[in-house]
C-alpha positions in Angstrom: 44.7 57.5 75.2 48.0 56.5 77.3 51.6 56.8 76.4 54.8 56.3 77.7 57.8 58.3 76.5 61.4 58.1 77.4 63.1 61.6 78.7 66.1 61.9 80.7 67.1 58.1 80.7 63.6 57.3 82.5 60.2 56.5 81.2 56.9 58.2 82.3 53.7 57.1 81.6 50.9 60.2 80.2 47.5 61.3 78.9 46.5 64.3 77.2 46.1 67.3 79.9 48.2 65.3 82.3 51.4 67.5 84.3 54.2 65.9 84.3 57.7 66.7 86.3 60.7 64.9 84.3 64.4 65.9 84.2 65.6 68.7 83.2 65.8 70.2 80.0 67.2 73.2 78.0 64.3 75.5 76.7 62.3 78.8 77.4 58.8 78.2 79.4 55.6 78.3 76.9 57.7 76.2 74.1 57.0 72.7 72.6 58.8 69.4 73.0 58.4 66.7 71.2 59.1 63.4 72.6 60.2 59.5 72.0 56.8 57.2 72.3 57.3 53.5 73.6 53.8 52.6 73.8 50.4 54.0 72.7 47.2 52.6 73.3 43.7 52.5 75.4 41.4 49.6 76.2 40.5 48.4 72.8 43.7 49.3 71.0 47.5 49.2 71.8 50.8 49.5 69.8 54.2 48.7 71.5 57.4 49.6 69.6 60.6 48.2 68.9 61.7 50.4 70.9 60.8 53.4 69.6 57.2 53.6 68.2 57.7 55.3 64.4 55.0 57.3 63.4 53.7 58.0 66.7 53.9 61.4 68.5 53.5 63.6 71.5 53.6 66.7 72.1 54.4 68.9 75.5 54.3 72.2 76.7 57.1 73.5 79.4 55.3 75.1 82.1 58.2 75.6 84.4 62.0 74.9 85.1 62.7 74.5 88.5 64.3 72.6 91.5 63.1 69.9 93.8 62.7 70.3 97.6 66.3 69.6 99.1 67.6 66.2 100.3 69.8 65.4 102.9 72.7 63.5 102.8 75.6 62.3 104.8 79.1 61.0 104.4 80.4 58.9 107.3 84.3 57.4 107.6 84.2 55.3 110.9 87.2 55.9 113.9 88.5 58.9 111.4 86.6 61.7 112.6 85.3 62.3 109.8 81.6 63.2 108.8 80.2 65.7 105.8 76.1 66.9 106.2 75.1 67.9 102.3 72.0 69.2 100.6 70.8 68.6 96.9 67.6 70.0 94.5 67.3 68.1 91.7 66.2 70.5 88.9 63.4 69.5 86.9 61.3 70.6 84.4 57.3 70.6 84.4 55.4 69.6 81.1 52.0 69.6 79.9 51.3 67.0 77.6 49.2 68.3 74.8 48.6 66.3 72.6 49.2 62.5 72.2 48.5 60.5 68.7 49.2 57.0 66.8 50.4 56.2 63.5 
């Protein structure tokens, strides 16, 4: 059965047993999250919410927090001798989805 949830402002699409990477958030590794469900369904059945799908559930298990490999970046100002090189990791957090089930 497939799901998508909203996390973080962005919307992932999961299975049972399926890893996940979304964006960070606060909690200790080995607890449970629960999560807002857009859309649940499979190839016979489907149920789309308004947004939010009431009734609906899953479930995730934090595996890790951690921080995404760096990206370069570069800030340029033309004739003004000016030019900045910066790094970034995005921090992240990696879920297990446990468990997903409809109303």
């Amino acid at each position: 059965m497939l799901a998508i949830i909203r996390t973080g402002g962005k919307q992932y699409l999961v299975s049972e047993g399926e890893k996940v990477k979304i964006e960070k958030i606060d909690g200790e590794m080995g607890s449970t999250l629960s999560f807002e469900v857009l859309y649940v369904g499979d190839d016979k059945d489907a149920q789309v919410g308004t947004p939010i799908l009431e009734g609906a559930k899953v479930e995730g298990k934090i595996l890790a927090q951690n921080r995404r490999d760096k990206v370069w970046g570069i800030k340029y100002k033309a004739k003004k001798r000016y030019k900045v090189k910066f790094g970034h990791r995005q921090p992240y957090t990696e879920v297990e989805i446990v468990k997903v089930s409809a109303k």
